[in-house]
N, C-alpha and C positions, 0 to 999 in steps of 0.2 A: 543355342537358342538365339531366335535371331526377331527383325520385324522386316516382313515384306512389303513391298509394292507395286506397282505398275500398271500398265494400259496397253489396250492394243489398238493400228490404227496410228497414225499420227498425230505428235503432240506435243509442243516443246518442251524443250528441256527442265522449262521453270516448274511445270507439272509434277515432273517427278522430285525434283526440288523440296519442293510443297512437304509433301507427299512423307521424304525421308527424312525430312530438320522434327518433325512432331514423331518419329520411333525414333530417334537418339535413344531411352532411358533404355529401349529393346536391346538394342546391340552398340552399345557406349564402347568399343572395343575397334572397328572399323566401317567404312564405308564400301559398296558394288553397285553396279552400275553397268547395264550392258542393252544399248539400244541399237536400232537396224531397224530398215523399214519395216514396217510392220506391227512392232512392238517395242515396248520397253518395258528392262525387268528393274527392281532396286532391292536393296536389302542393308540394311545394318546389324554388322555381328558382333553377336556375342561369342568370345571365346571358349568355348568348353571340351571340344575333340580337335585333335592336331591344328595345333595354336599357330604353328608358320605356316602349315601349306594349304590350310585351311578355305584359302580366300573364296567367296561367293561373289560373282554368278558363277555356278562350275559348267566348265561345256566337255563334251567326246573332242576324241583325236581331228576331229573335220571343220569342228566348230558351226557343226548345223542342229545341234543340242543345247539348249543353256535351259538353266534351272536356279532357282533360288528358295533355299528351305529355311520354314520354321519349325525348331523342333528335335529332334534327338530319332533315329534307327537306329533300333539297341540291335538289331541282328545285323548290323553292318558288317563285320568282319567276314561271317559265313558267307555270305552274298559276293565279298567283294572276293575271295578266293575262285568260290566257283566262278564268275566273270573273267577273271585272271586265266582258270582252265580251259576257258570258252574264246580264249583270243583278244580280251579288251585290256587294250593298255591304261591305267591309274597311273595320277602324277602327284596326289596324295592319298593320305590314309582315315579322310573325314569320309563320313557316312554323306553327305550332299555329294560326293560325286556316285554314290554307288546310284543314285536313282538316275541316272544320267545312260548310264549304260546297261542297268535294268532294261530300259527304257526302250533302250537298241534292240536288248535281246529278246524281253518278251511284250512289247509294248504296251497297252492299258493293264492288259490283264497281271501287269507284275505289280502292282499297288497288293495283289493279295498275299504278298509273300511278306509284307513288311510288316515287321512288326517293332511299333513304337508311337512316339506321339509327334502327329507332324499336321503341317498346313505349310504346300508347296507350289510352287506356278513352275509347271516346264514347256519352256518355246521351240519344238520342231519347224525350222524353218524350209525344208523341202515340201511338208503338208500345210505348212502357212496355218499350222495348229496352235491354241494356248491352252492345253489345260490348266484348272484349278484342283485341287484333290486334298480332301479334309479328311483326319486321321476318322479311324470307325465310332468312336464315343464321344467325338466333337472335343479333344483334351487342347487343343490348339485352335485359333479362332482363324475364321477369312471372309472378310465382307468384300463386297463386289457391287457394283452400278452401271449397268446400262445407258449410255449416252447419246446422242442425234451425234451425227460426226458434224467436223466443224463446218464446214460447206455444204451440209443436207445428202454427203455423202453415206458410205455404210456406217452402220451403230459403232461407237469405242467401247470396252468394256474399260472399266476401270477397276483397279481392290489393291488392298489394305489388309497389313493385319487387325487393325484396328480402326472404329472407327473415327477418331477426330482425326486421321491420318487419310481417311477417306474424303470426307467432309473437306478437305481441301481442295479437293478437285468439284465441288460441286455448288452451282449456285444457278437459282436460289436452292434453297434448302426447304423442304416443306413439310411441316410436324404433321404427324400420322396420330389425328387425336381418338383413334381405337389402341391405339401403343398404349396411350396416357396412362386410358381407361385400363389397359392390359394390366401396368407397370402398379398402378393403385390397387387391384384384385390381387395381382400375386408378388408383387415386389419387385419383379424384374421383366423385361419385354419378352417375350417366349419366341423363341427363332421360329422359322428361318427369315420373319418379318424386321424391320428396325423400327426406331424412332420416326425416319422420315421416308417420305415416299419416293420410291423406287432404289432404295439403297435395303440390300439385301445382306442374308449372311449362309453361307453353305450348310446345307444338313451335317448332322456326322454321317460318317460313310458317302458322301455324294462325290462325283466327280464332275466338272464344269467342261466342258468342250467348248472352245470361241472359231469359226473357222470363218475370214472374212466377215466379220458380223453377225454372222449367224451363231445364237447361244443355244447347246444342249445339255440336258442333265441326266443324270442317274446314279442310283444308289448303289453304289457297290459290295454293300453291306447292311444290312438287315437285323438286328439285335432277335427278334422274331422269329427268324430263321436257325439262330443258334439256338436257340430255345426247343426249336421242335427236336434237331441234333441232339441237344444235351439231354433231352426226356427220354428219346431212346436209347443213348449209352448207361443212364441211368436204373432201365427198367432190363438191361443184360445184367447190371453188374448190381443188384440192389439189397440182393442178400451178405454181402461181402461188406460190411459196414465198418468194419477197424481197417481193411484194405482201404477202404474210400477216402477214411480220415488220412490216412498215410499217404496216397495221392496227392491230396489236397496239399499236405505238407510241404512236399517235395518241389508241386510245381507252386507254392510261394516262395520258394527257396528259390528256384529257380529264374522267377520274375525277380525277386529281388536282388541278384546277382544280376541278370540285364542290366538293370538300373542303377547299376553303381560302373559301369564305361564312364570315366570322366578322365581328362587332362588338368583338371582344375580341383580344388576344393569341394568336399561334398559334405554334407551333413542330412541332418533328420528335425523335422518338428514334432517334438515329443510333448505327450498329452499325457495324463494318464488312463487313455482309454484302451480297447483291444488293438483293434489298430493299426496305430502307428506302437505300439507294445509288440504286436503280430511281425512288422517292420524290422524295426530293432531288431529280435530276437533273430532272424534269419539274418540280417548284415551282420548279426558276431558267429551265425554258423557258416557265416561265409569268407569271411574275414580275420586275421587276429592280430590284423593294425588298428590304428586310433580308429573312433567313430566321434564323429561329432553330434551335439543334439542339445537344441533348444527349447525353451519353455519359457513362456511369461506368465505373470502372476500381475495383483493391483495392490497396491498399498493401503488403502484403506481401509478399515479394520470394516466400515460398513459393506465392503466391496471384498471382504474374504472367503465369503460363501462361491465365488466366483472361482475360484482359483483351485487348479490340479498340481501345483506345483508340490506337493508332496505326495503325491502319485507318479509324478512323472520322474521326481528326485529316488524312488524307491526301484523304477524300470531302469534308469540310468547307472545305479549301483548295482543291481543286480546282472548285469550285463555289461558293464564294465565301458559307459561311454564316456568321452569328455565332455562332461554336462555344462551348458551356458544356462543358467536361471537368472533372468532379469524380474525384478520387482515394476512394477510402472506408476506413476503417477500422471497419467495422460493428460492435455490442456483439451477436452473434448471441443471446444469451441473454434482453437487452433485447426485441431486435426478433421475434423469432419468436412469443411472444404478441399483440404488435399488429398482426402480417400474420393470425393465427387471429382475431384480432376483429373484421379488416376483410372479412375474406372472409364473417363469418358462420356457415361450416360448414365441416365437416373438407373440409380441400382439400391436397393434399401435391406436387402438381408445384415442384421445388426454382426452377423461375422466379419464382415467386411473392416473391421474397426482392429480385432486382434491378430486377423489375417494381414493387417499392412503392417502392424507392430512389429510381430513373428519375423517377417522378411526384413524389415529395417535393423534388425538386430542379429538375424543370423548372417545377411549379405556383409558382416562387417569382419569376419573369418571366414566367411565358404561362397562359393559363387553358383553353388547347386545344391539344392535341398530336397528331399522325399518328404512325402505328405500320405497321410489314408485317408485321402479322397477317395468317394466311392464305395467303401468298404459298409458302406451302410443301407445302400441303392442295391448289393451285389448279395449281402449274406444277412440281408432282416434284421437293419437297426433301428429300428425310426418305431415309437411307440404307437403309432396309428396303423402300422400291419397288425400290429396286437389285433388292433381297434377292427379292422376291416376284419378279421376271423372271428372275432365276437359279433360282427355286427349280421356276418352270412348264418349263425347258429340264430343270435335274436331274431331275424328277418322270419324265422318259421312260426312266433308267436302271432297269435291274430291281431288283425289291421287296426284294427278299434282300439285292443290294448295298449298297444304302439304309440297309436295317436291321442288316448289318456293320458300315458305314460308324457308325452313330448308336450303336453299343453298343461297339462295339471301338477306333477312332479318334477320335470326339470327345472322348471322355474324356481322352484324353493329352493337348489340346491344353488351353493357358492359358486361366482363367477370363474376364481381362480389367480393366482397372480401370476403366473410364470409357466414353463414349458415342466415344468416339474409337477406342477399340482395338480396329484391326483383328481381331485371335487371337480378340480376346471372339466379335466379331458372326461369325466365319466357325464358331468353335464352335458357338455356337445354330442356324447354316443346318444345319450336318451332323447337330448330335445331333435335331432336328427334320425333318430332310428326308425322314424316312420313311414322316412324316404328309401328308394334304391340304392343298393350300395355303391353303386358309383356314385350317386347324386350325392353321397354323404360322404362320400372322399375328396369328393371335387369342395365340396364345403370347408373339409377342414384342413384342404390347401390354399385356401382363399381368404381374404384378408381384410372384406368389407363385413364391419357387425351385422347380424342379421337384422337388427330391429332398423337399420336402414339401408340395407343391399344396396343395390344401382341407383335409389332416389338420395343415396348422396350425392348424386351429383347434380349440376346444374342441369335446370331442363334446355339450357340453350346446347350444353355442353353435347345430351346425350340426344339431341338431335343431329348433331354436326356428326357424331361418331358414329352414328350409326345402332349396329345390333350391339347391345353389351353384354350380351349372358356369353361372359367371361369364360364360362366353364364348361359349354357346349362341344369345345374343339378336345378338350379333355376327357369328357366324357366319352368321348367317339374314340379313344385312343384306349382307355380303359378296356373295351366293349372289344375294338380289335385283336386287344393281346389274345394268341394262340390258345391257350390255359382258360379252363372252365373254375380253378381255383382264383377266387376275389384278391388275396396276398399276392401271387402271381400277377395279376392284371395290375394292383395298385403299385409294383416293383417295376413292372413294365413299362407303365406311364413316368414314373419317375426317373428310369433310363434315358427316355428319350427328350424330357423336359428338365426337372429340376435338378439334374449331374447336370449336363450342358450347358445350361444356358444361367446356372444360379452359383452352383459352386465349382461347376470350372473354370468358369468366364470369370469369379472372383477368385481363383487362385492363380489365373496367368494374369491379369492386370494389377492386381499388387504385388505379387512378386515382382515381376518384368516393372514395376515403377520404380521397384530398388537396384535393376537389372542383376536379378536371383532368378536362376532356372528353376521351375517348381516343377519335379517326377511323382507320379502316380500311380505307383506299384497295381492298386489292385485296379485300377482301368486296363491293365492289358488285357486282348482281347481273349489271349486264353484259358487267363485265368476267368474272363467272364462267361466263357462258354461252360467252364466247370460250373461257376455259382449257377447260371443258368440251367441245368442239370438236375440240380435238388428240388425234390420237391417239397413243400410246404413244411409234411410232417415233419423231414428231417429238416429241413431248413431252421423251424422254430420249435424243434423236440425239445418237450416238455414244456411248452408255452412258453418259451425263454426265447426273447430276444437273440438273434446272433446263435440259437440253441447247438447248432451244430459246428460251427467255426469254437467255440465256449467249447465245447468238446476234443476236438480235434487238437487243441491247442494244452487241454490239463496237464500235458506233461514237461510243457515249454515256457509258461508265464507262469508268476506266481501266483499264488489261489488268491490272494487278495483284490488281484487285479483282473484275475475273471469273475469274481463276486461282483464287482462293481455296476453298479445300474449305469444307466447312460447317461452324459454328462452333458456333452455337447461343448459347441468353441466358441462361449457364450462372453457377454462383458455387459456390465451391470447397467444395460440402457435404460430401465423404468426408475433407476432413481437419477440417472444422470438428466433424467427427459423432467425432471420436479424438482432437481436441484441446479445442479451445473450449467445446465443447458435451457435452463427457463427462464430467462431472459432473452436468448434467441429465438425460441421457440415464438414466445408472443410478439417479438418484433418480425419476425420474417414471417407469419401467420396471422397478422393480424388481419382484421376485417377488412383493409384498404388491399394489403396483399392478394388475399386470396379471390375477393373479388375481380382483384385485373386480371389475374390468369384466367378465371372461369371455369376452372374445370371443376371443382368441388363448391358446396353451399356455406356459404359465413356460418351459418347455425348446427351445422354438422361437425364442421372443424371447432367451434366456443364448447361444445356438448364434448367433446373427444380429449378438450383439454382441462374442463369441467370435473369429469369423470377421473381423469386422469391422475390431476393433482390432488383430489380429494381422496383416493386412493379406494375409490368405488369399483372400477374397473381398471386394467393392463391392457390401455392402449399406444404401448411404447411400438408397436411394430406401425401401426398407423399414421402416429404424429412422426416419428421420422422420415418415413416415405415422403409427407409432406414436405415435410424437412427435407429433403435429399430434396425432391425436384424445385424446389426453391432455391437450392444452392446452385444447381445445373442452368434452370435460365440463365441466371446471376452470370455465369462462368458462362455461357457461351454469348452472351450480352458482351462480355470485354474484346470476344476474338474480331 
């Protein structure tokens, strides 16, 4: 695991300077560096595949190749033998050199053979080429900026793994205040756009071409496309249902054994959900050395509803790992600026808090960790696919009923407090059921109360920004997926959006803040062309969450642990946001604040806080978002 950077074009050397002193925490291990006209590459490694001969930028025998990765090619070995029978001499045994001579052998088109999680720039200097190339589910990040060259010459590109590492090379900086508005609706900026204008970030799957200034793009991969593949493998082999399950088995075995190639410490962040349960259980059919695995909990007896740690102490025994269970008593006041500094930009999913903890406390024995990210985007975890297959059977009641139903009856029912209550989610299906199901999915991914959608914000605000129906681009993506099934589409959009750009993007920048490699078993691609495969029925057979992975699995976890309803990687924000943190809350929100910024109305934010602390409504996802882009000004005000 590494942090990249560079330019092409010339540029001094202070640039890339810049550029590589803000990824230290990426690759705290060493420094690379390899410029010539035309380009400059950078990188800081992390050690984790052949520790001495490792070194980055790697080049071919000629040195008209250089390359610099982030990221892990778990099929590096295979790759690097056949190349070896093909004639290419290796002078080590990392995977960064095998794309080097991939590269030779079968040019662009060898991006398809790899499999793992990566974001790389490789410089052919006899085609005066730079590519860019982002792993297919976006598990690794790569921003990039188009620049006037310095003398009105051809354009420079510039990238980064990240962006305040970018943002050094760029001035002025200019906030993108359709982001803002983006970042307030869903919690986080949704790619391939950023914060500021003209600073970009690669699709998954996309490959960047730079040649002389001239920038091209294209998708290499398709998540939509494996969908149509996996429908028809699916509808060969669909009557063979215990076969399938056993399939399925075998290639998470098999992924999970990829992802355990390490020269360094590995461990696991254990929850007590499916999983990372799912995880475990194949590293001890794969393994019957130590396993390492982590878990945190909170000390407050008000803050115990919160905690799996005796679910995940029960997967740990049962499987026989070397369990690290930490209790926490977190300084949220402390900590909530250095989660805004590690992410780099306004980012407000309230995970982001036990996701920095996790990695601060396992990076202190292992320097690589597995995660089940994903595993709930791929096999139907998320209680709103429920919702979206209820809502395509409701949608045949007539229009009238609907629209009594949403005006007359949901209203009496309880608002809800949490991701857990029932009353809350069955309200939002009725007072919404009278719209399109997309329009009612894009809802209840969206994060402005409906009794003030877009007229929270300021009218100066939502002049400057432009269009703000936030949920437009969403909708269109819905609508695109291949699948005439609604779960299908709302799985689809979530592929391309909230795995990306929410919970991947927060599990490389806080791990990488502790300089912990974070792996992701179920984002490989193959095992996503499988999930991609099932259809609905069997995906949620028997109206069960996860119905079919819950199946596949009863002879490998314990039944207690497949009984268990969904948890989530939660941490007690709505009473932290009315006790611990309310004092912050009103000084960095108050009416003077929110005023300067301008993007929200005084009277929206007093009502939010109003409701909040009286304990009428759970607007903990709201008030910190606030919160977060308050801390982010704050922090980039000092740089």
């Amino acid at each position: 695991m590494c942090g990249i950077c560079g330019f092409t074009g010339q540029g001094e050397p202070a640039l890339l300077d810049g550029m590589l002193q803000r990824l230290v925490h990426r690759g705290p291990d060493e420094e690379g560096r390899h410029q010539e006209p035309g380009v400059a590459l950078g990188v800081r490694r992390l050690r984790v595949i052949d520790l001495e001969l490792g070194h980055q930028p790697m080049t071919n025998e000629t040195g008209t190749v250089w390359v610099v990765l982030n990221g892990e090619i778990y099929n590096y070995r295979e790759l690097r033998e056949e190349l070896i029978l093909k004639g290419h001499r290796f002078v080590s045994n990392c995977d960064t050199e095998v794309l080097v001579h991939l590269y030779e052998q079968d040019g662009e088109e060898g991006i398809h053979r790899l499999r793992g999680m990566f974001a790389f720039a490789l410089w052919d200097r006899a085609r005066q080429t730079l590519l860019l190339v982002r792993d297919r589910l976006g598990i690794k990040p790569l921003y990039y900026a188009a620049q006037a060259g310095d003398t009105g010459g051809e354009r420079r590109l510039v990238f980064a793994s990240e962006l305040p590492a970018l943002l050094a090379s760029l001035s002025p900086r200019l906030l993108r205040l359709q982001a803002v508005a983006q970042y307030l609706t869903f919690l986080y900026v949704p790619g391939p756009e950023t914060l500021f204008d003209g600073v970009r970030q690669l699709l998954p799957g996309e490959l960047l071409r730079v040649v002389k200034g001239r920038i091209e793009s294209r998708r290499y991969f398709h998540p939509e496309s494996a969908w149509r593949e996996g429908q028809n493998t699916w509808q060969i082999a669909s009557q063979r249902s215990e076969e399938w399950m056993d399939r399925y088995l075998e290639l998470l075995k098999d992924t999970v054994q990829i992802h355990l190639v390490s020269d360094v410490p590995l461990g696991l962040f254990l929850s007590g959900g499916l999983d990372s349960g799912a995880i475990l259980a194949m590293m001890r059919a794969v393994t019957n050395g130590p396993i390492r695995s982590f878990s945190i909990g909170y000390n407050s007896d008000a803050d115990r509803s919160y905690n799996e740690l005796e679910a995940a102490r029960l997967l740990a025994q049962h499987f026989g790992s070397d369990h690290t269970e930490e209790r926490l008593s977190p300084d949220a006041v402390t900590l909530l600026p250095k989660i805004v500094a590690a992410m780099g930009e306004p980012f407000a999913d309230a995970s982001a808090i036990p996701t920095y903890l996790i990695s601060e406390v396992a990076r202190r024995s292992v320097t690589v960790a597995l995660s089940g990210i994903g595993g709930d985007e791929l096999f139907g975890g998320y209680p709103r696919y429920l919702g979206t297959r209820a809502a395509a059977t409701y949608g045949w009641l007539p229009g009238a009923l609907r629209a009594w139903v949403s005006t007359s009856i949901a209203p009496r029912l309880p608002e809800g407090s949490g991701s857990r209550d029932h009353l809350g989610r069955l309200k939002r299906f009725l007072r919404d059921g009278h719209a399109p199901v997309a329009e009612q999915y894009a809802r209840w991914i969206t994060f402005l109360p409906p009794e003030w959608g877009t007229e929270a914000f300021t009218p100066e605000f939502l002049e400057q920004a432009g269009s703000t129906v936030q949920d437009s681009s969403y909708q269109s993506l819905f609508h695109r997926w291949p699948s005439q099934e609604p779960t299908d589409r709302a799985m689809g959009l979530d592929l391309q959006t909230y795995l990306p750009d929410d919970l991947l993007r927060m599990g490389d920048r806080l791990s990488m803040a502790h300089s912990l490699e974070l792996r992701v078993p179920f984002c490989d691609h193959r095992l996503l062309s499988f999930a991609l495969s099932l259809p609905a029925s069997a995906r949620f057979a028997g109206w069960k969450l996860k119905g079919f992975m819950r199946k596949a699995l009863r002879h490998v976890l314990p039944s207690t642990i497949l009984a268990r309803s969904k948890f989530g990687f939660q941490v007690p924000l709505a009473r932290w946001l009315r006790e611990d943190l309310r004092d912050m809350v009103h000084d960095l929100l108050s009416d003077g604040a929110v005023t300067r910024r301008g993007y929200v109305r005084p009277d929206y934010v007093r009502w939010l806080m109003r409701e909040h602390e009286t304990g009428s409504r759970n607007f903990a996802d709201q008030l910190y978002a606030l919160l977060v882009l308050e801390l982010w000004h704050q922090s980039i005000g000092k740089n």
